[in-house]
Structures are given as C-alpha cells and as structure tokens.
N, C-alpha and C positions, 0 to 999 in steps of 0.2 A: 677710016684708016685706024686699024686696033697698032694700040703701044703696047709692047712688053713690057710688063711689072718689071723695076729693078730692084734686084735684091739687095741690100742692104744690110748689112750688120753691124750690130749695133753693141758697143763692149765698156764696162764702167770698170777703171781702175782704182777709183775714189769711192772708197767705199758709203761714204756717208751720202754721197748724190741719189736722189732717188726720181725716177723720170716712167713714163709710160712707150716703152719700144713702139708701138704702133702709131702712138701720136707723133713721135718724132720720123718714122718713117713713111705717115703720109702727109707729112710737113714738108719734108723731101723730095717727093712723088712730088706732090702740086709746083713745089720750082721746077722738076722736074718738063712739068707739063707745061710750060710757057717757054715759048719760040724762043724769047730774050737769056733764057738760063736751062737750057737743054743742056745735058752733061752726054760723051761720046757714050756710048755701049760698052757696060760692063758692072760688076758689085761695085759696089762703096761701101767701105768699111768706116766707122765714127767710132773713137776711142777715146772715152774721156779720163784726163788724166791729173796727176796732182802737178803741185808746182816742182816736186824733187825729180817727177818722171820727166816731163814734159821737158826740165832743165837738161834734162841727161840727153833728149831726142834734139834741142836746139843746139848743145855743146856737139853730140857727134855730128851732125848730119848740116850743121851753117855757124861753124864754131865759136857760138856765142853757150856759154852756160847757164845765161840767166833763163830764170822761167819765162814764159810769153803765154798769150791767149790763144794761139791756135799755129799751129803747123799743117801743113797741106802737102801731102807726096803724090803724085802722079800714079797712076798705073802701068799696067802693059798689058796693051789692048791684044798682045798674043796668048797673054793667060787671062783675058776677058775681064778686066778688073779697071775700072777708070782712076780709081785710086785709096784714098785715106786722109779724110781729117780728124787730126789729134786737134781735142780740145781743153786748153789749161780750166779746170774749174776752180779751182785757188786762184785767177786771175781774175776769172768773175765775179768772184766774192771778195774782191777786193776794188774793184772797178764799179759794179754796179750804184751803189751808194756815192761815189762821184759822180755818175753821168745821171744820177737822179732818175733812174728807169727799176726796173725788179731783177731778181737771180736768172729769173725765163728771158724777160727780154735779150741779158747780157750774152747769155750762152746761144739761144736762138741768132743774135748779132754774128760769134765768132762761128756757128756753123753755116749762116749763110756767106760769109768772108772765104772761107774752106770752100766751100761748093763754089764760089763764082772765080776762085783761081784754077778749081778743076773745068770752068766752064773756058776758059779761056783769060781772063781780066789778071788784072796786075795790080800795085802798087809802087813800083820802083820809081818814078818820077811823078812829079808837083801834076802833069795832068793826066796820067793812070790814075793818082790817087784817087781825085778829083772824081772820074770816071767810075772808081769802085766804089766811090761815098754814096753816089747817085744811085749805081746798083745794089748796094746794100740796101736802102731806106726803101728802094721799089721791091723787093724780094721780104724784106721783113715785114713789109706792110702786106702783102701775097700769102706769106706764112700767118700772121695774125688775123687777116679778114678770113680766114679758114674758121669753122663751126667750131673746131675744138684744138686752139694751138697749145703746142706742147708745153705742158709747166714742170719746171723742176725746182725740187728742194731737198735739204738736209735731214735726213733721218736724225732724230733722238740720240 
C-alpha cells in the first residue's frame, strides 16, 4: 500500500532558531507512518514562534496572554489542511535547562504534543494527560531512534 508524502510547511518567526527543514519534516513523516499517530489527510503547517508572538496567538484565540510552548489549530479537511502547530521557542529556552534534556529535545517535545492533539489525544483531564505523557515519550523516542533527528539551535 503506497502513502502520500504529506506536505508540510515549515515557517521560523524567531529569527535566531536555526533548524534543517528536511530533518524536521521527515521527523514528522515517520510519526506520521505509525498506526498509533497517523494524522487525517491534509498540509501541516509548523510555525515557530517568539514568546511576544505566540503570547498574542494564546491571548486571541484561548484568552490567556501569557506565552506558552506550543499551540495547536485544527484544519479543514475541505481545504485539505489537517492543521498548524505553533511553537513557543522562548519557552524551550527557558524549559529546557529545567527538565535537564537539550534545545532539540524541548522543541522536538512541544512538536510531538502539537501533532498528537492533531492526531486525536488531549490534555484536559488527570487521565488524557496521563495518556498524552505516555504518547509523547513513545513518539519522541520514534523521532530520536531516527538516523538523523532534528537539531536546533541559536545562530550567533
């Protein structure tokens, strides 16, 4: 059975992030490709953003203003789009050094959290969470045992 490549686009609003577009969209493709975190048919769009951007995205659209690590919108599968995750990268540079992991790991974290709310999964209660802690650690470990997972960091 042949799969369609999903396309994916891939956009940096943080200027100083620097990342390899291929790596990160067949990071995506391989969650992609397991039964557990198939995403419906359509683009996905990943938008990394600052804390003042992202703040503005959380204040209109869940009206909280504060910045956050990742926001996640839906598509509409009539203009063939499954959706968009925005990701805080001022969140990961401020997180990562607490959870004692790297810049790749943090951000690799908040876009598998994005993709697996576009898969379907949640957070809203003590056993969704529960449920997406477990889907995280299985999807990030899928993204990492990959030949070449995406690294990002700080330009100069």
């Amino acid at each position: 059975m042949s799969q369609t490549i999903r396309e994916i686009l891939i956009t940096s609003k943080c200027d100083p992030l620097t990342f390899d577009e291929t790596d990160i969209a067949d990071a995506l493709r391989t969650l992609d490709s397991d039964e557990r975190f198939t995403l419906p048919p359509g683009e996905l769009s990943i938008v990394f953003l600052t804390d003042d951007q992202i703040g503005e995205l959380h204040g209109t659209f869940l009206g909280d203003p504060t910045p956050t690590d990742v926001i996640t919108f839906p598509g509409d599968a009539a203009f063939e789009e499954v959706g968009e995750i925005c990701v805080g990268v001022e969140r990961a540079l401020e997180m990562f050094p607490r959870q004692k992991t790297s810049l790749s790991q943090e951000i690799l974290l908040y876009l598998a959290h994005g993709w697996l709310h576009l898969a379907g999964y949640d957070d809203i209660n003590e056993d969704d969470r529960a449920r997406m802690r477990e889907a995280e650690k299985e999807a990030l470990a899928l993204i990492l045992s990959d030949r070449s997972p995406p690294r990002f960091s700080l330009a100069d």
